[in-house]
KOLTORTI-854084 format. One record per residue (C-alpha): residue in one letter; x, y, z. Coordinates in steps of 0.2 Angstrom, whole numbers, padded with zeros to 4 digits, always signed. Layout:
N
AXYZ
...
//
This chain:
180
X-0003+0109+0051
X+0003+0109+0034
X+0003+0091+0031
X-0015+0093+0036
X-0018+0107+0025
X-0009+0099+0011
X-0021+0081+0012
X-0036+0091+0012
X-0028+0100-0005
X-0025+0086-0010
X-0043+0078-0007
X-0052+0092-0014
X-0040+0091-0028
X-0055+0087-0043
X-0043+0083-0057
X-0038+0061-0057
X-0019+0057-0053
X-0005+0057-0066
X-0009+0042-0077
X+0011+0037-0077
X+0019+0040-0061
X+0017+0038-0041
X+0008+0051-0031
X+0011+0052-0013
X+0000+0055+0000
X+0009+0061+0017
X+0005+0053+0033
X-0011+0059+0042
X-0019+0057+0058
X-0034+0054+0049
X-0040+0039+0039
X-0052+0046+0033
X-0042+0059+0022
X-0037+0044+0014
X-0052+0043+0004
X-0042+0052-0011
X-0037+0037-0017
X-0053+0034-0025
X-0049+0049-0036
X-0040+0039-0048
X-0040+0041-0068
X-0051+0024-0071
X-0063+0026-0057
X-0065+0011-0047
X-0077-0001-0051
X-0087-0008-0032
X-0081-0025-0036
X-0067-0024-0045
X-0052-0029-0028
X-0059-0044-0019
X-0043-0047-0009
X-0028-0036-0002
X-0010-0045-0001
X+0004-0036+0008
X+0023-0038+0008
X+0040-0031+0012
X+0052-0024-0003
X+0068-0035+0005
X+0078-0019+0005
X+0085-0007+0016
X+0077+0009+0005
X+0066+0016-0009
X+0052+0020-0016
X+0037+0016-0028
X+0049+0022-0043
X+0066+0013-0038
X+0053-0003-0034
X+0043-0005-0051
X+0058-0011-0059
X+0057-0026-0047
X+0038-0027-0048
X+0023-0015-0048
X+0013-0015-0033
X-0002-0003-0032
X+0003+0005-0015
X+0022+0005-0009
X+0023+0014+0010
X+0039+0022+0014
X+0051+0019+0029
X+0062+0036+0029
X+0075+0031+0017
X+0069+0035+0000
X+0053+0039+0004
X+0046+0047+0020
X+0044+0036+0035
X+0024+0033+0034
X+0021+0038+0014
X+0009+0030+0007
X+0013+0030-0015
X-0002+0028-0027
X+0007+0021-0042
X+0001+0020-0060
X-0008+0003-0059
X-0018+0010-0047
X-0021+0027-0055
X-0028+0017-0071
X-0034+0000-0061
X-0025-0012-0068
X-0018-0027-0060
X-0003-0028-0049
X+0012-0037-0056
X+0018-0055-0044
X+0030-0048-0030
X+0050-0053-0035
X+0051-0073-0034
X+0033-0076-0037
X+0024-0082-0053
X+0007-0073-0053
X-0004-0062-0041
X-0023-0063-0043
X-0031-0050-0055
X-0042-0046-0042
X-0028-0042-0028
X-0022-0025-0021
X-0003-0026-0018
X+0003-0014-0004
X+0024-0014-0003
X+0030-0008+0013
X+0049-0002+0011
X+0061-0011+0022
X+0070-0030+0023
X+0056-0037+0041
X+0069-0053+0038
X+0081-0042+0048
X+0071-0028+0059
X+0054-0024+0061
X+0044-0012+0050
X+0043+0009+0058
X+0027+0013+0069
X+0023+0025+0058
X+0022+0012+0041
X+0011+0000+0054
X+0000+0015+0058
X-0001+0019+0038
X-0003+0002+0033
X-0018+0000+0044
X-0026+0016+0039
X-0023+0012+0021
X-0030-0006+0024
X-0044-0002+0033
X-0050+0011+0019
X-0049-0001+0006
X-0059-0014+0016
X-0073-0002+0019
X-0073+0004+0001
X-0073-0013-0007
X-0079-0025+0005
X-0062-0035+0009
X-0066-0046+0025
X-0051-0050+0035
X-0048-0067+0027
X-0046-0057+0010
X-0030-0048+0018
X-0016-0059+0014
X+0002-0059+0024
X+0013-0075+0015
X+0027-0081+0026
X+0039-0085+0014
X+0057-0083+0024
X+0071-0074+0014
X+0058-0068+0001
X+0050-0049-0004
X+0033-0060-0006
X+0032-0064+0011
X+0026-0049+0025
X+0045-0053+0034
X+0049-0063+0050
X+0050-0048+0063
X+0031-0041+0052
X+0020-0041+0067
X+0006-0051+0058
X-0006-0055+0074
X-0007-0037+0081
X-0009-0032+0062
X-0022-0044+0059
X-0029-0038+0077
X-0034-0020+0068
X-0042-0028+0051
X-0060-0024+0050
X-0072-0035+0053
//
């Protein structure tokens, strides 16, 4: 009850995020309480994201604040150890709209691109059911907002790698809940 009481807070919250540092939404049944991502400091333009890439961090732990010094991603969702299992962080490029940086290991990411990190190293076990139930929420959101077709929503396999979505990264059922 007060997780749910704290995302409808948080989505009639009328002032943008903090231009400099992660928010954090707390996992909800709901997708859509996710809509408050839209509430950013640069309001989102409707064709600005053409395509969503998704990734692992390659590590055991952390959050979108221990992760930017690797990288910044415009979503990083927590797996319980350094964030809660299921968090889902808005980080500061996506509070002002700016471009993600390429994932560790990789030269460039499209300007166009949304870059979701999901906390954990899927080389070695698979990602929690409660980050697969957040990422498909989050994922679905940002289709519907911005148009993204299925074929937008990129998963690299790129073994031993943070820019690839990780061996045990359950891609085909994943790929089964992407909006059409």
């Amino acid at each position: 009850m007060l997780t749910l009481t704290s995302v409808l807070l948080r989505a009639m919250q009328g002032a943008p995020l903090t231009p400099d540092a992660a928010s954090t939404l707390v996992a909800s049944e709901s997708r859509t309480a996710l809509r408050v991502i839209f509430n950013t400091q640069v309001p989102p333009r409707p064709n600005r994201w053409q395509t969503i890439f998704i990734h692992h961090s390659k590590t055991a732990r952390g959050d979108a604040a221990s992760l930017a010094a690797g990288g910044g991603d415009h979503f990083v969702i927590g797996n319980g150890d350094g964030a809660q299992d299921g968090e889902i962080q808005l980080t500061s490029l996506w509070n002002r709209q700016l471009p993600a940086d390429p994932a560790p290991g990789e030269a460039n990411i499209d300007s166009t691109c949304i870059s979701i990190c999901l906390v954990g190293d899927f080389d070695r076990a698979a990602p929690t059911p409660m980050q697969l139930k957040r990422l498909g929420h989050l994922v679905q959101t940002l289709q519907e907002h911005f148009r993204i077709p299925a074929t937008s929503v990129w998963l690299f396999d790129a073994a031993g790698s943070c820019a690839g979505a990780g061996r045990y990264f359950p891609a085909s059922a994943f790929q089964g809940q992407l909006l059409r």
